[in-house]
Backbone as numpy.savetxt, mean C-alpha at the origin, in Angstrom:
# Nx Ny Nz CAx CAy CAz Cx Cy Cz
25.40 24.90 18.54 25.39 23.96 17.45 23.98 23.39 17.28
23.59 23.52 15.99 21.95 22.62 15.79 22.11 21.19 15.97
21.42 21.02 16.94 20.53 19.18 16.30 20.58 18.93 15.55
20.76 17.69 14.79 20.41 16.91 13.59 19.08 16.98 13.47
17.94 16.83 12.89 16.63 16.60 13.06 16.17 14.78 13.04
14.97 14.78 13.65 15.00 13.07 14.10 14.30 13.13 12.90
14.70 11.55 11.79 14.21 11.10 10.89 13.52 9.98 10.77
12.49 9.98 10.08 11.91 7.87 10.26 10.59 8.41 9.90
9.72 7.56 9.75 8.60 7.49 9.35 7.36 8.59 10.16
7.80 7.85 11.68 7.02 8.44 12.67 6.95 9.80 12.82
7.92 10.05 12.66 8.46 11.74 12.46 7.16 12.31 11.55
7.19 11.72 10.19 6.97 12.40 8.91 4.97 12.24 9.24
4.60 11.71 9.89 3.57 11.49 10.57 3.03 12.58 11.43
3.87 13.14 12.42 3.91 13.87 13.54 2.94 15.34 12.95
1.53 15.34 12.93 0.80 16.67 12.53 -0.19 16.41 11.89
0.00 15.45 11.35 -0.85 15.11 9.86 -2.48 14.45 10.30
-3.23 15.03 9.63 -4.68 14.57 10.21 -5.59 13.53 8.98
-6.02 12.54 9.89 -6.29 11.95 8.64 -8.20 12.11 8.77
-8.69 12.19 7.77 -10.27 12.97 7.15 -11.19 12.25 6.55
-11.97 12.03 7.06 -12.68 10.86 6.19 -13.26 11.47 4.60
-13.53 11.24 3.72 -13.85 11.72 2.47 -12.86 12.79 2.20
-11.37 12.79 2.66 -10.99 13.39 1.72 -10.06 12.29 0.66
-9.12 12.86 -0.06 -8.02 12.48 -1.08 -7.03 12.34 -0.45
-6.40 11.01 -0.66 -4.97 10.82 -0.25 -4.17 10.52 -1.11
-2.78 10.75 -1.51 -1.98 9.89 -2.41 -1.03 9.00 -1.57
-1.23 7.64 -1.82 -0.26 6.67 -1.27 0.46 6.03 -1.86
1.88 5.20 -1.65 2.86 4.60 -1.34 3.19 3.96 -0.86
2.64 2.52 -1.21 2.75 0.95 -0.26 4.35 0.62 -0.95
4.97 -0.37 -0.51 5.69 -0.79 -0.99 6.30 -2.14 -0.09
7.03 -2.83 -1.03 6.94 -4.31 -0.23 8.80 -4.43 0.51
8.76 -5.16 1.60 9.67 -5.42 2.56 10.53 -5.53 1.65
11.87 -4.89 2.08 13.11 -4.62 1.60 12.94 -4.25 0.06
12.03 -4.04 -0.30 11.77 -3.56 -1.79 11.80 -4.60 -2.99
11.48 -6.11 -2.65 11.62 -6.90 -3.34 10.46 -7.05 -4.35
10.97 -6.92 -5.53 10.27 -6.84 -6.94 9.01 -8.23 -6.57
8.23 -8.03 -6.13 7.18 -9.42 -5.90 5.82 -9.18 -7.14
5.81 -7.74 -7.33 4.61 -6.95 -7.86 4.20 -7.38 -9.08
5.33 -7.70 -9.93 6.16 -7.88 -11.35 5.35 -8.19 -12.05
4.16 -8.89 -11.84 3.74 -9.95 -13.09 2.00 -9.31 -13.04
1.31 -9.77 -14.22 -0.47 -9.19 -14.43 -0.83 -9.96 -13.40
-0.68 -11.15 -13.23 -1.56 -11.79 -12.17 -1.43 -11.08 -10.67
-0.08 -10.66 -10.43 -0.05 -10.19 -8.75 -1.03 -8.89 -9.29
-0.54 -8.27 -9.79 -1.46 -7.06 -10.42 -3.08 -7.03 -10.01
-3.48 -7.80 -10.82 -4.87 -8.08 -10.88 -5.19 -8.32 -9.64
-4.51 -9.07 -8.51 -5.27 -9.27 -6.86 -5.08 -7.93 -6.61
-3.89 -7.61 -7.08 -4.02 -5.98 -6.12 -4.91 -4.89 -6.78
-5.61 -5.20 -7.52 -6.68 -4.46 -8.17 -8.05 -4.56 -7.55
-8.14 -5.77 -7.38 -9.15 -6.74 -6.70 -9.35 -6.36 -5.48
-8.17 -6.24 -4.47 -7.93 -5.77 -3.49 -8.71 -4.39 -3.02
-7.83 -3.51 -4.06 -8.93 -2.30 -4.07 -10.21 -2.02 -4.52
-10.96 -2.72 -5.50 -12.08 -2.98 -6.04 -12.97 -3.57 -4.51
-12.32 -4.43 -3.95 -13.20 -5.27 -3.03 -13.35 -4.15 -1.29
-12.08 -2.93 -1.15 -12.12 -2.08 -0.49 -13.13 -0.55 -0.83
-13.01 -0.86 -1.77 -14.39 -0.07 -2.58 -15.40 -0.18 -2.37
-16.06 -1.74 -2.53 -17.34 -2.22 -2.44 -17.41 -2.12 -1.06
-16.75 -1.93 -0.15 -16.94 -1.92 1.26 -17.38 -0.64 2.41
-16.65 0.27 0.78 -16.97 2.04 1.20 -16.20 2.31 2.49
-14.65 1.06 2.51 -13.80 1.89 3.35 -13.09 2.68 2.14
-13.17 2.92 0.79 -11.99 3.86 0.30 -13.07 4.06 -1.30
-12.34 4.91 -1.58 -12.62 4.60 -3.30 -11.23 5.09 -4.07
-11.31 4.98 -5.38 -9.94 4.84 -5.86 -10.02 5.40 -7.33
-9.24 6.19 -7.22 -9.21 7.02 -8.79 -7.63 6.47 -9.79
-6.89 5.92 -9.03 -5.66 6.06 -10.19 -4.56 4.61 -8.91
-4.56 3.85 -9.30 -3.65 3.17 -8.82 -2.44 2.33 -9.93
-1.50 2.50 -9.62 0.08 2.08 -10.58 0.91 1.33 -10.00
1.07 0.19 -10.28 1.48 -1.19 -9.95 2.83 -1.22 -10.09
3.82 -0.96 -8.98 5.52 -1.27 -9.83 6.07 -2.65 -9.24
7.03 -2.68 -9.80 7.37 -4.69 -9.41 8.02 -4.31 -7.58
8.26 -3.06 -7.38 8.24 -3.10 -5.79 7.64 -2.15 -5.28
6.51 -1.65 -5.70 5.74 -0.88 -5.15 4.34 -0.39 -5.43
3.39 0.34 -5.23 1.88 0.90 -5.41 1.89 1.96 -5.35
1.50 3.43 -5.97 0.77 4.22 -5.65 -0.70 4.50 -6.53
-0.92 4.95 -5.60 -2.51 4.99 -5.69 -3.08 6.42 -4.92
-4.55 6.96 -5.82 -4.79 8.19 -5.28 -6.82 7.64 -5.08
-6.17 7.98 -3.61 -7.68 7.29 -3.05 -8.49 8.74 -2.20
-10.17 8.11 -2.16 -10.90 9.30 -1.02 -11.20 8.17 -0.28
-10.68 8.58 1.25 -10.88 7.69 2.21 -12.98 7.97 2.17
-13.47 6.65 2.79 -14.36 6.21 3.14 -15.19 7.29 4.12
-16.45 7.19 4.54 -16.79 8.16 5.73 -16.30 7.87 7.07
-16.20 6.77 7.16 -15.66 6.14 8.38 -14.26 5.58 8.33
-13.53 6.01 7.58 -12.36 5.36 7.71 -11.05 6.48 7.93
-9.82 5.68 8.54 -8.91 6.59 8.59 -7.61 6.38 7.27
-7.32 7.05 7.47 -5.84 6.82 6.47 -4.93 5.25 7.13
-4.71 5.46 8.21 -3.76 4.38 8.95 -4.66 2.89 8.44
-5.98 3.10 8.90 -6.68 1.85 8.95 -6.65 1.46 7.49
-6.91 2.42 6.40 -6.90 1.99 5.04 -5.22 1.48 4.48
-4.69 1.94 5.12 -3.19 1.83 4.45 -2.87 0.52 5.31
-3.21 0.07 6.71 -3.01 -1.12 7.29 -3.40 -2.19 6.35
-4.92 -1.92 5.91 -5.83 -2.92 5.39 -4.70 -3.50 3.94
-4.18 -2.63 3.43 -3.39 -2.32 2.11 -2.17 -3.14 2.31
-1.24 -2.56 2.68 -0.36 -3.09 3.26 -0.36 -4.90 3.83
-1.52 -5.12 4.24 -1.80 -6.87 4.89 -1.79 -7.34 3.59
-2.69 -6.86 2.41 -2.65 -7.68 1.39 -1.03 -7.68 1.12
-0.65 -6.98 0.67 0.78 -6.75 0.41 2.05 -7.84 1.13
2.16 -8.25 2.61 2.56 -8.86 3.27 2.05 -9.94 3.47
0.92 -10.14 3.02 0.50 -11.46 2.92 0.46 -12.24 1.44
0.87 -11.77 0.25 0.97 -12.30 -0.98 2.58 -12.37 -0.62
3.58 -11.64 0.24 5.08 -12.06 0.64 5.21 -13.45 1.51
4.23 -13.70 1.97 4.29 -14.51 2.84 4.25 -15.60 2.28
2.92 -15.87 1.02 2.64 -16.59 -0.22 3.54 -17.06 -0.63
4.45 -15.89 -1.56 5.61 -16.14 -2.39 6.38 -16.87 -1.85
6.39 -16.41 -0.31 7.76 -17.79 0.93 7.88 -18.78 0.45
6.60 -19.02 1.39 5.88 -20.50 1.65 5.67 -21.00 0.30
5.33 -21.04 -0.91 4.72 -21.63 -1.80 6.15 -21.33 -2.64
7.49 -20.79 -2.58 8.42 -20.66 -3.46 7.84 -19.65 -5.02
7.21 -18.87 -4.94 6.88 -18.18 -6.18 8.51 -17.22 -6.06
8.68 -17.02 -6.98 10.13 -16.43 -7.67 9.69 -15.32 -7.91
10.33 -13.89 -7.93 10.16 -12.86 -8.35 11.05 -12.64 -10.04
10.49 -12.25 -11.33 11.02 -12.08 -12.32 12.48 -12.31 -12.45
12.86 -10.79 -11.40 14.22 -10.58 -11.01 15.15 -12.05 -10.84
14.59 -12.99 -9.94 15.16 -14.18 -9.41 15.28 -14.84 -10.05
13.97 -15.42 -11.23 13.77 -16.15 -12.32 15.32 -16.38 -12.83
């Protein structure tokens, strides 16, 4: 009888090499998938975000698309940078404008 195969993130990880100057396409998305993204203003930091990861020459950025629970974006990692470290850096903004919304009561559209 076959195994099931093990599923989860880590798995989907397991091979994959990450390259400095090449192209990645990513897929941030926010805890439990809550529409936080929704509005021009969150928009615009997360633009900013990448604009200001740019100027830093950990990434550069050709195409990023804003959904009310999620990001993708098609980036060339930096010379010195990895995929993990850029997607960490990504991701903090992300969990930290959730943290915002907590603490400060900002409403997501949806909630409105």
């Amino acid at each position: 009888m076959k195994q099931a195969p093990i599923r989860g993130h880590r798995q989907l990880r397991k091979g994959r090499h990450s390259i400095p100057g090449a192209y990645y396409y990513l897929t941030l998305a926010t805890l439990n998938k809550k529409p936080l993204l929704a509005t021009p203003k969150i928009a615009d930091i997360i633009f900013q975000a990448f604009d200001w990861l740019e100027t830093k020459e950990r990434l550069r950025w050709f195409c990023v698309v804003v959904m009310p629970d999620h990001i993708h974006a098609v980036i060339q990692l930096g010379s010195k940078q990895t995929l993990s470290s850029s997607r960490s850096m990504l991701s903090f903004w992300i969990e930290s404008f959730e943290f915002d919304a907590c603490v400060f009561g900002c409403k997501s559209p949806i909630d409105a």
